[in-house]
N, C-alpha and C positions, 0 to 999 in steps of 0.2 A: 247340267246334263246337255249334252250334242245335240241341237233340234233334228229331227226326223227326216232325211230325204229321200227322195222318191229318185229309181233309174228305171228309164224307161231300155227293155231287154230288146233283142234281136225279132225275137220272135212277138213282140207287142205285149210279152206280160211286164210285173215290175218287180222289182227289190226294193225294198225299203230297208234304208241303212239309216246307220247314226256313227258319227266319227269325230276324231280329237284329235291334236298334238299337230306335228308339223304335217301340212298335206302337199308339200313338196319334198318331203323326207324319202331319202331310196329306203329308207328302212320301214318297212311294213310290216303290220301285226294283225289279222284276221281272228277275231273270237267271234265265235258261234255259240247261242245259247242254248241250253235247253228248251225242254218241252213248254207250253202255255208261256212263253215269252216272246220279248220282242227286241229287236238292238237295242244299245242303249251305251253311252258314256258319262258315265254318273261321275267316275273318276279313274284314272290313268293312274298306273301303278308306278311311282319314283326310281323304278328302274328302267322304265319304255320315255316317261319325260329323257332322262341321262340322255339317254339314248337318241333325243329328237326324234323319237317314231311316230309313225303316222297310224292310230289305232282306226282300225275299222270291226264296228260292229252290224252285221248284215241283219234280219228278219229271216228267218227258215222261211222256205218256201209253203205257203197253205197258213200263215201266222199272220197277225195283224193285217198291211198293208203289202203283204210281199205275196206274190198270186200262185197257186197251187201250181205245180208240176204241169206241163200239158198232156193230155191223154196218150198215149203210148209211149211215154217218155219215163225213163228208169229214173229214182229219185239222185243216183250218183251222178250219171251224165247231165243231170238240170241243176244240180246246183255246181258241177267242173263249170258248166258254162256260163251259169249268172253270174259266179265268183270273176272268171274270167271275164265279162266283159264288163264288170264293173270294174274291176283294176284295170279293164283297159280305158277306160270314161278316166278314172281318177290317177294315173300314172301311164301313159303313152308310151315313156320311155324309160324302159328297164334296163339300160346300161349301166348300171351300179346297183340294178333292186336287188335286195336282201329281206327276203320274205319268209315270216315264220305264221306256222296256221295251229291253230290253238281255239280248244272248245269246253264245255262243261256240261257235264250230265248225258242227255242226248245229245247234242253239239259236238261231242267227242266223235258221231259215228260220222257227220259231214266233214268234219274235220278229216280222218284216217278216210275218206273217200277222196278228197283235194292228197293228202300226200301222195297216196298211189295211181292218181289219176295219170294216165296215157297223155304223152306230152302234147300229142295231134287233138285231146281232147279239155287239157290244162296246160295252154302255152307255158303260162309263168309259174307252173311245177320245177323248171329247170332251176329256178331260183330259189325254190325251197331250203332252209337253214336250218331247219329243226319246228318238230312239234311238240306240242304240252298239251297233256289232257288231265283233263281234274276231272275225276268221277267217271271214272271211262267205261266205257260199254265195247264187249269186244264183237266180234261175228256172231252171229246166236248157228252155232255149228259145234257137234261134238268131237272131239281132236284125240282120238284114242292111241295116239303114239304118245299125245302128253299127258293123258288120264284125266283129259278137261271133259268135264260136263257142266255147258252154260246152267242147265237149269239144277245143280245142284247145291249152290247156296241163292236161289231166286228165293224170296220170301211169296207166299201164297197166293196174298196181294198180285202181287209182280208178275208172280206165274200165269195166273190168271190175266190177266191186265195186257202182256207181252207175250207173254211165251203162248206155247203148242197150242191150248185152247183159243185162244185168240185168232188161228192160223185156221184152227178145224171149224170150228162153228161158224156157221154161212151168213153172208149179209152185213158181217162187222155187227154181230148182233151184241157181244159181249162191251164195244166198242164203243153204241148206240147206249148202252144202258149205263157204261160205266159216264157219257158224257152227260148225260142228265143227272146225274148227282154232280160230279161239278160244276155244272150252269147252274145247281140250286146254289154250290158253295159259293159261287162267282158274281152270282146276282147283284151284291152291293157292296161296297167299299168295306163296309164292316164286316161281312159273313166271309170275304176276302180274305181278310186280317186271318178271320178267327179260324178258318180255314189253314191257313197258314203256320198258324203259330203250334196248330193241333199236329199237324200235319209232317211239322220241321222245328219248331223249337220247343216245344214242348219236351221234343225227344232227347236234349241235350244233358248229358249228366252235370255234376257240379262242375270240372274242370274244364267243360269245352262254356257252361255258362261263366265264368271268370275269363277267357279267352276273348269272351265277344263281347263284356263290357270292356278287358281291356283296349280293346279295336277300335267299341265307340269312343270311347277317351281321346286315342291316338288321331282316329279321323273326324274325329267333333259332330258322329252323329247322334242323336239325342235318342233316348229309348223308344221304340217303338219304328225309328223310321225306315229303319230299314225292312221290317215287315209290310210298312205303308209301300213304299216305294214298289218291294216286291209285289204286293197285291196288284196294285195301279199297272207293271207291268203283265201278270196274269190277264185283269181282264179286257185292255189293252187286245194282248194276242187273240183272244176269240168273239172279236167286235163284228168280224165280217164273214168269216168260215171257221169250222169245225176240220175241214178236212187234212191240216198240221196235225191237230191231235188223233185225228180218226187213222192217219196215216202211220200212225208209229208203229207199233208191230208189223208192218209189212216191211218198211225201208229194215227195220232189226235184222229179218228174216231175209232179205234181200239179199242179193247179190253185190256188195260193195267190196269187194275186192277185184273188179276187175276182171274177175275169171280167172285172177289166181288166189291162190290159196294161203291166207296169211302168214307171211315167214318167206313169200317166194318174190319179193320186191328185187328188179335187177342192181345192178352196181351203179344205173344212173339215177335210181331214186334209193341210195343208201349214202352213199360216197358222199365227204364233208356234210354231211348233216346230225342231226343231234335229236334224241326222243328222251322227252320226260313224265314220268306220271306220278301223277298226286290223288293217292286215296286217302281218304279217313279209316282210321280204327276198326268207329263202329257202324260204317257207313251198312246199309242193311238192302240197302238199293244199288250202289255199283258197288261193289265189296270188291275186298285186300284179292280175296281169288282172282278174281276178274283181272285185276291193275298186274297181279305177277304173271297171269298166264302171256297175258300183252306186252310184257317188259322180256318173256321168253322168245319173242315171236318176231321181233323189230331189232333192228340193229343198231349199236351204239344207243340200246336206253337205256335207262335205269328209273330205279323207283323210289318215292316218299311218301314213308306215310306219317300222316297227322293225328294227333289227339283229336276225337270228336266224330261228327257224324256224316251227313252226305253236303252238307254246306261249309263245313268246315275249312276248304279252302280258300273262302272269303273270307275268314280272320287272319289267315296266313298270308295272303296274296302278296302282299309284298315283299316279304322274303321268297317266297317261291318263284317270282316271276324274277328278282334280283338272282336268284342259284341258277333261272334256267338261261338268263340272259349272258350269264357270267362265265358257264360253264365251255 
């Protein structure tokens, strides 16, 4: 795994990243994590090695060691600009960069905020090549030319958790309550696990559990560790602040388009570049709806979907990330 680095930002807060592969490579790969997590390069996918790419993976802003947003500052325009000036710390010179931004779960919506990001406010936008999103989350916006209504396949959960309620009820009170149940789940490496496994694999039918021992086989990880690992990164991300996780329904609900309207991207952020998305099946948290309405909405993408659930693109990754690199 990429030990942990610290970039000190413009304005005195920090990023905390972790990175692999060549870091003189013009070819760049940005992944962004989900929620209760934190960077991390556990392992580099056989198609980004090929490729001598330089993986970087950031800390969201308000997670682990990477510092919350500053007060009146919009969650899209702070992290265009961390993103930025950390590739400008770690690549100076973009005269051959070839930069693709790719995320998972919530990390898909920083992600779709760095594509569309205004070039005066994501210089090295210009060098955008395409993005991948696993588990995508689209605008929480209803689009009644397409007949999208985000919160019509949310699970109750989720509804609650992210959507309307969350937006209506004052003080982040829903936000507050749902976080103390996870600080109870998070408490210890073990309640971590068990948390986890409740939470995410437990939910796996038979064919997506034959998938993920075939994986471990393939990448020689032993049973359980990849849960461990997962946990270690959860509580990891809520060591120092809460206010990553307290913040998610708002950046959802946010304005991360720009001020425009998803589908109105001009011809300097479509032209030569490439979009892919990868849902699961039975994913019940970013669902098949979600990943087509967003495959409607972007130009030159297209969609995959996988056998399995909301983690399911971690058994696949390697082919997925060889189709999107390929393509």
């Amino acid at each position: 795994m990429g030990a942990e680095k610290l970039h000190t930002l413009p304005d005195g807060r920090t990023l905390a990243y972790a990175d692999g592969g060549s870091t003189t490579s013009s070819v760049v790969v940005i992944f962004l994590t989900g929620t209760l997590s934190v960077g991390n390069v556990s392992r580099i996918p056989p198609a980004l090695q090929a490729k001598d790419a330089h993986y970087i993976a950031p800390t969201l802003p308000g997670y682990g060691n990477s510092s919350p947003p500053s007060k009146g500052q919009t969650y899209a325009a702070t992290i265009s600009r961390d993103i930025s000036s950390l590739l400008d710390h770690l690549h100076p010179d973009t005269t051959d960069l070839e930069l693709y931004v790719s995320g998972g779960s919530f990390g898909t919506v920083p992600a779709q905020m760095l594509y569309g990001a205004p070039f005066d406010v994501f210089p090295q936008g210009r060098y955008i090549k395409g993005m991948l999103l696993l588990g995508a989350f689209p605008p929480f916006v209803n689009d009644k030319e397409k007949g999208f209504a985000y919160t019509r396949c949310m699970t109750w959960q989720n509804y609650f958790a992210v959507g309307p309620p969350a937006r209506i009820v004052p003080f982040r009170l829903l936000q507050r309550l749902t976080s103390l149940v996870i600080q109870s789940k998070l408490s210890t490496q073990e309640t971590a696990e068990a948390f986890l496994r409740q939470f995410l694999f437990d939910k796996m039918g038979d064919e997506e559990k034959e998938i993920y021992k075939a994986w471990r086989e393939k990448t020689g990880y032993e049973e359980g560790q990849l849960e461990r690992e997962m946990a270690e990164n959860n509580r990891r991300s809520i060591e120092k602040t809460w206010e990553g996780f307290m913040s998610t329904a708002d950046v959802l609900n946010s304005d991360w388009g720009w001020g425009r309207k998803l589908g109105q991207l001009d011809e300097e952020h479509t032209a030569g570049r490439k979009v892919m998305l990868v849902a699961g099946a039975n994913d019940d948290t970013t669902t098949v709806e979600w990943a087509e309405y967003l495959v409607s909405k972007y130009a030159n993408a297209r969609l995959k979907v996988l056998s399995g659930g909301h983690i399911s693109a971690i058994f696949h990754g390697d082919d997925v990330w060889a189709e999107f690199m390929e393509s």
